[in-house]
N, C-alpha and C positions, 0 to 999 in steps of 0.2 A: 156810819152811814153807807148806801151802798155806792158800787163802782159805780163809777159815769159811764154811758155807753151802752148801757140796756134797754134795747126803747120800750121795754116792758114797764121800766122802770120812768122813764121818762114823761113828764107831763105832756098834754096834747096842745099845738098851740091851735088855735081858732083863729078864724078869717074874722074880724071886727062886723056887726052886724047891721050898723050902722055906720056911714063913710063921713056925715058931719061932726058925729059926737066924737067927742075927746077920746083920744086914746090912752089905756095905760098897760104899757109893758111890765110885766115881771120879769126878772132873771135872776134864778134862786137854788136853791139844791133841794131836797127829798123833802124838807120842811115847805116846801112849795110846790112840789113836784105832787103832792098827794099819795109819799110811798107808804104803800101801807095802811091807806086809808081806800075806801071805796069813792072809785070817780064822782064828780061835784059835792066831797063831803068835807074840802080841804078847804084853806082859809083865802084862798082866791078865788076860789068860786062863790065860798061866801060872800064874800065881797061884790064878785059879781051881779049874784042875786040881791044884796042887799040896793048895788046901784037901780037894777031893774027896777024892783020895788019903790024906791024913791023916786024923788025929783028931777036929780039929776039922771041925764042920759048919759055913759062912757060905753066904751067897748075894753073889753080886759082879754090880752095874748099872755097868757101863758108859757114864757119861754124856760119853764125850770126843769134842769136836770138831776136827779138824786144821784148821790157823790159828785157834786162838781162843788171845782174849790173857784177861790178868783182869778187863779191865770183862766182855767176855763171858762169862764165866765169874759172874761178882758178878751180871750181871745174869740168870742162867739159874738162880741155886743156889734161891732163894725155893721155887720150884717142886718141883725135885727134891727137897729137903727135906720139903715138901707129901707130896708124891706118895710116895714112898719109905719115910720114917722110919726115914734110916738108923742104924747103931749107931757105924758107922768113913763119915768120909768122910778120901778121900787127894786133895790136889790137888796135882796136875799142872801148875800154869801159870805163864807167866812167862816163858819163852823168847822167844813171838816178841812182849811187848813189849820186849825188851831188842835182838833180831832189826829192829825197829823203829824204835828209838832212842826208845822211849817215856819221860817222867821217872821216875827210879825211884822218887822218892817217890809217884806214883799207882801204880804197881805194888805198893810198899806199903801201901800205905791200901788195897788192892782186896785184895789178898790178906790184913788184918789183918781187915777187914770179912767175908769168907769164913770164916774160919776161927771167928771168934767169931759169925755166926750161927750154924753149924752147932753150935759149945759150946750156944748159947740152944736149938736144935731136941735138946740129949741125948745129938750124938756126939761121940764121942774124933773127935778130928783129925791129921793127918799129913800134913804140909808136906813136899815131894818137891822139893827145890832141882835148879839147872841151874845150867851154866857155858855164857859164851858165847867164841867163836872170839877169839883174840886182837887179829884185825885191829881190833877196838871198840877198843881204848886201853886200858892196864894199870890205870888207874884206874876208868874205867868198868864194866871187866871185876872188880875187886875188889870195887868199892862192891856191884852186882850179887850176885854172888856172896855178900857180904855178909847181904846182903837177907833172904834164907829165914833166917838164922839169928837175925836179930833179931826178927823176927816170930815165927819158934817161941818165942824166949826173952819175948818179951811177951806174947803168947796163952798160952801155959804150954802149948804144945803139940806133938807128937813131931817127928820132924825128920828127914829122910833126907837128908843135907848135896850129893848128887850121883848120880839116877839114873842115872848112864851110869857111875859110877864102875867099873870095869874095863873098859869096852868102847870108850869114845871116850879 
């Protein structure tokens, strides 16, 4: 996935277009950031449009960077939280510490730390799991995998066990 730091590469966040409707923050890497894809063609804008479209009214900030891991991510959230006050945050991260060979238990504790400030700032939370390539090692690739699910189950918070799940 690419560096972090490239605002070429970086998603745009948007000003909420609406100040009653619920907000929901992303904070995600390339998989959310739309690398590589053509602007509003990625799966949060989808989303967006899709809230458009319906019933419900949200606003959706795009906070995602392509290559950010969850310290990046840990250390960006203080802010958007600040800033935002969101209702939903969904995060996105973890891939490329694992892409990385990062310890997973700091990808845990970054990612347990994430999701319980944003509980303290008021929002529901939603933990977006990854799987990695199996050349990592069957184990590494479990424990991983593993990961989002014990952290949603410790946070007490929602759990999407695999964004790619029908497409990769």
């Amino acid at each position: 996935m690419p560096a972090a730091g490239n605002p070429a590469q970086a998603a745009t966040t948007s000003e909420p277009a609406v100040t009653d409707a619920p907000l929901i923050l992303v904070v995600g890497d390339s998989l959310s950031a739309e690398y590589g894809l053509s602007r509003g063609t990625g799966w949060v804008a989808q989303m967006q449009k899709r809230l458009e479209d319906g019933e419900l009214t949200a606003s959706v900030v795009n906070a995602s960077i392509s290559g950010d891991t969850t310290a990046g991510g840990l250390s960006r959230l203080p802010a958007l939280l600040e800033d935002h006050h969101p209702d939903v945050v969904i995060i996105e991260l973890g891939g490329n510490d694992a892409l990385r060979g990062l310890p997973l238990n700091l990808s845990a504790q970054n990612l347990t730390s994430m999701v319980e400030q944003s509980q303290e700032a008021g929002a529901e939370v939603i933990l977006v799991g990854m799987q990695i390539p199996p050349n990592y090692g069957p184990a590494y690739a479990r424990q991983f995998e593993a990961l989002f699910a014990q952290v949603a189950q410790q946070t007490n918070s929602r759990l999407v066990p695999f964004l790619l799940e029908g497409i990769a």
